[in-house]
LUMDO-90038 format. One record per residue (C-alpha): residue number from 1; residue in one letter; x negated, z negated, y negated. Coordinates in pm, 1 decimal, padded with zeros to 6 digits. Layout:
BEGIN
@nr NUM | rest a | xx X | zz Z | yy Y
...
***
This chain:
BEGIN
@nr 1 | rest x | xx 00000.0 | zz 00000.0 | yy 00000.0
@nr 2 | rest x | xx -00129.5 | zz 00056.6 | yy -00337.8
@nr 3 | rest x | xx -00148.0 | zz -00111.2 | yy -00652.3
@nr 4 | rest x | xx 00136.0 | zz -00124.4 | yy -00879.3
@nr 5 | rest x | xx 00124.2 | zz -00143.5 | yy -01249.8
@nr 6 | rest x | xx 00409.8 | zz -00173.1 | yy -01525.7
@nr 7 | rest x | xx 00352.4 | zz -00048.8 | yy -01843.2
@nr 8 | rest x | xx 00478.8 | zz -00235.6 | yy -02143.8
@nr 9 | rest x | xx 00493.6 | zz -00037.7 | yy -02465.9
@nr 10 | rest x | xx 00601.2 | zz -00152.0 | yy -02815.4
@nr 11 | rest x | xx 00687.9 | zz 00006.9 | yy -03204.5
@nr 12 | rest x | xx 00720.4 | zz -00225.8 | yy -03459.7
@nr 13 | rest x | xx 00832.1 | zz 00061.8 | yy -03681.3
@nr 14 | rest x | xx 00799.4 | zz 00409.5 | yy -03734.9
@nr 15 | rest x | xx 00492.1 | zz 00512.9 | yy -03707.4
@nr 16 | rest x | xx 00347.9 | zz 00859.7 | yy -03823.9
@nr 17 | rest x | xx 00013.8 | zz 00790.7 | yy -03667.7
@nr 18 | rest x | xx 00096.3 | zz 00918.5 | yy -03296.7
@nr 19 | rest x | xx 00170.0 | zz 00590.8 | yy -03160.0
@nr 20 | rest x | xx 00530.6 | zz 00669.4 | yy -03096.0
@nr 21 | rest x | xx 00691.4 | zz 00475.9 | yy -02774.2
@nr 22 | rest x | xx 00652.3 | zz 00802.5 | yy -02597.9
@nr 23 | rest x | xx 00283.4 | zz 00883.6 | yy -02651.1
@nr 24 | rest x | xx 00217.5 | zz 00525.8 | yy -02583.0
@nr 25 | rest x | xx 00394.9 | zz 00585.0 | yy -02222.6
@nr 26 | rest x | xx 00234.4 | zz 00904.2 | yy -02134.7
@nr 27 | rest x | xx -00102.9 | zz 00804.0 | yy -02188.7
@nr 28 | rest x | xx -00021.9 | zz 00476.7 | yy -01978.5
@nr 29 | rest x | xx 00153.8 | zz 00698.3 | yy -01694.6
@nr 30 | rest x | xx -00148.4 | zz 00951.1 | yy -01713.5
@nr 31 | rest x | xx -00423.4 | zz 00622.8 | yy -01647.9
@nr 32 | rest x | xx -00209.1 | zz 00455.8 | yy -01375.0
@nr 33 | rest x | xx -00176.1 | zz 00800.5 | yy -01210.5
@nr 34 | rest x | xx -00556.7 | zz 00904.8 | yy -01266.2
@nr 35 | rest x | xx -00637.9 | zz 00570.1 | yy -01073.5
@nr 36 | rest x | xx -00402.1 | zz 00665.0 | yy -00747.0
@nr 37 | rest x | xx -00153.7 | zz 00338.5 | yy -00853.6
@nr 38 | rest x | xx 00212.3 | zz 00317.2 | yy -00913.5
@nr 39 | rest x | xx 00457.4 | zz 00270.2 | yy -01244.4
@nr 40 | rest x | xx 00626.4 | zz 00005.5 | yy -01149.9
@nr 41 | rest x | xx 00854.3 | zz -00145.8 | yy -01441.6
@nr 42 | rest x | xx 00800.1 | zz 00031.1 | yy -01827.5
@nr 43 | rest x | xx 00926.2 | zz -00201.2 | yy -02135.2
@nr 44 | rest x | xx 01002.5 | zz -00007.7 | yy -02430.7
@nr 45 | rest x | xx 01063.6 | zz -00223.9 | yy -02757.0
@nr 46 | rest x | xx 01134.2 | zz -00008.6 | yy -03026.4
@nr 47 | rest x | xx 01133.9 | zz -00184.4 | yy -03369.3
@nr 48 | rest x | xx 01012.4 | zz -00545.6 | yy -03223.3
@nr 49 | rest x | xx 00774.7 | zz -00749.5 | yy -03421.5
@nr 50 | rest x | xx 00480.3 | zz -00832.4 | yy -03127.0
@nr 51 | rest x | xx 00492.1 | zz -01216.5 | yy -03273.1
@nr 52 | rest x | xx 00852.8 | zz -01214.6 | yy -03178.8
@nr 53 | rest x | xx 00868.6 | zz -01502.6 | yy -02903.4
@nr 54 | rest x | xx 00822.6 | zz -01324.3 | yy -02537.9
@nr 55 | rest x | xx 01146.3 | zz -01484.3 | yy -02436.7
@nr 56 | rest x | xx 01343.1 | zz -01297.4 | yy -02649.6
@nr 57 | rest x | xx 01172.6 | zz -00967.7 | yy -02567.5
@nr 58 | rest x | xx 01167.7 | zz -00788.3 | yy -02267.0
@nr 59 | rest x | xx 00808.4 | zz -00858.6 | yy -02222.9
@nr 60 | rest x | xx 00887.3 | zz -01218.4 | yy -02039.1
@nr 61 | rest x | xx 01007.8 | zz -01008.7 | yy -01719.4
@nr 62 | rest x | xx 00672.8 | zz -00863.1 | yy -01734.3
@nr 63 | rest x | xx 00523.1 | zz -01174.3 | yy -01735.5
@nr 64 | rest x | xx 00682.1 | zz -01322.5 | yy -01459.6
@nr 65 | rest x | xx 00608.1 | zz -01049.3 | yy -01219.9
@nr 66 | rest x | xx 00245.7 | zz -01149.8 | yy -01294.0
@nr 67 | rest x | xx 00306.7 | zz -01508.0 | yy -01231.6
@nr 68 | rest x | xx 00498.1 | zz -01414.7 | yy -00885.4
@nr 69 | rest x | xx 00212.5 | zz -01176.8 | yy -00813.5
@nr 70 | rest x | xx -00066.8 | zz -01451.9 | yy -00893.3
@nr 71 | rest x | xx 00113.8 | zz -01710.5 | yy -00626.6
@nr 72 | rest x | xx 00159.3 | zz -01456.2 | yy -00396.1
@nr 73 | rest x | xx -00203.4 | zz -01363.7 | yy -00399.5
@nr 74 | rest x | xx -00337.5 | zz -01732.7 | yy -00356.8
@nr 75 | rest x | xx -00123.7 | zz -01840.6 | yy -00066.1
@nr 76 | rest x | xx -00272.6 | zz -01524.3 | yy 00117.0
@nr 77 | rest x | xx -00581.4 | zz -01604.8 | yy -00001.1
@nr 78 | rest x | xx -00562.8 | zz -01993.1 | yy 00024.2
@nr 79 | rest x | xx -00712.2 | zz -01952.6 | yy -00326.9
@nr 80 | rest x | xx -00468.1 | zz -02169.5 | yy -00529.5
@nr 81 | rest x | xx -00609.9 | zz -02334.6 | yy -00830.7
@nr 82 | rest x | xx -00512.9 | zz -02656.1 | yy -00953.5
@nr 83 | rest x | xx -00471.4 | zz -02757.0 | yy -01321.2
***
């Protein structure tokens, strides 16, 4: 099985620069392909402020896939940390 990645992409505001939600995608969709992975979820936020609080973005479903993906790793690695 190979790796999976989600691709979180976010406009504050118009942007004239080239950094539109879709460039931003396709460039992300072009690396995870290049490297033989998966898209797994893509977050678009169109006119969202990146110091709005994750929780009420979309971003804190990305986030917890991370989480689930770290404990999944160290109980099949036994390589659970303690803080």
């Amino acid at each position: 099985m190979g790796q999976t990645f989600d691709i979180s992409v976010r406009v504050s505001r118009s942007d004239e620069r080239g950094y539109s939600d879709k460039n931003q995608e396709s460039a992300a969709r072009k690396l995870i392909e290049q490297r033989g992975a998966r898209v797994g979820i893509v977050l678009v936020e169109k006119n969202v402020s990146g110091g709005t609080v994750a929780e009420r973005r979309g971003i804190e479903k990305l986030v917890q896939r991370i989480v689930e993906a770290y404990k999944q790793h160290a109980e099949q690695t036994g390589t659970q940390r303690s803080r």
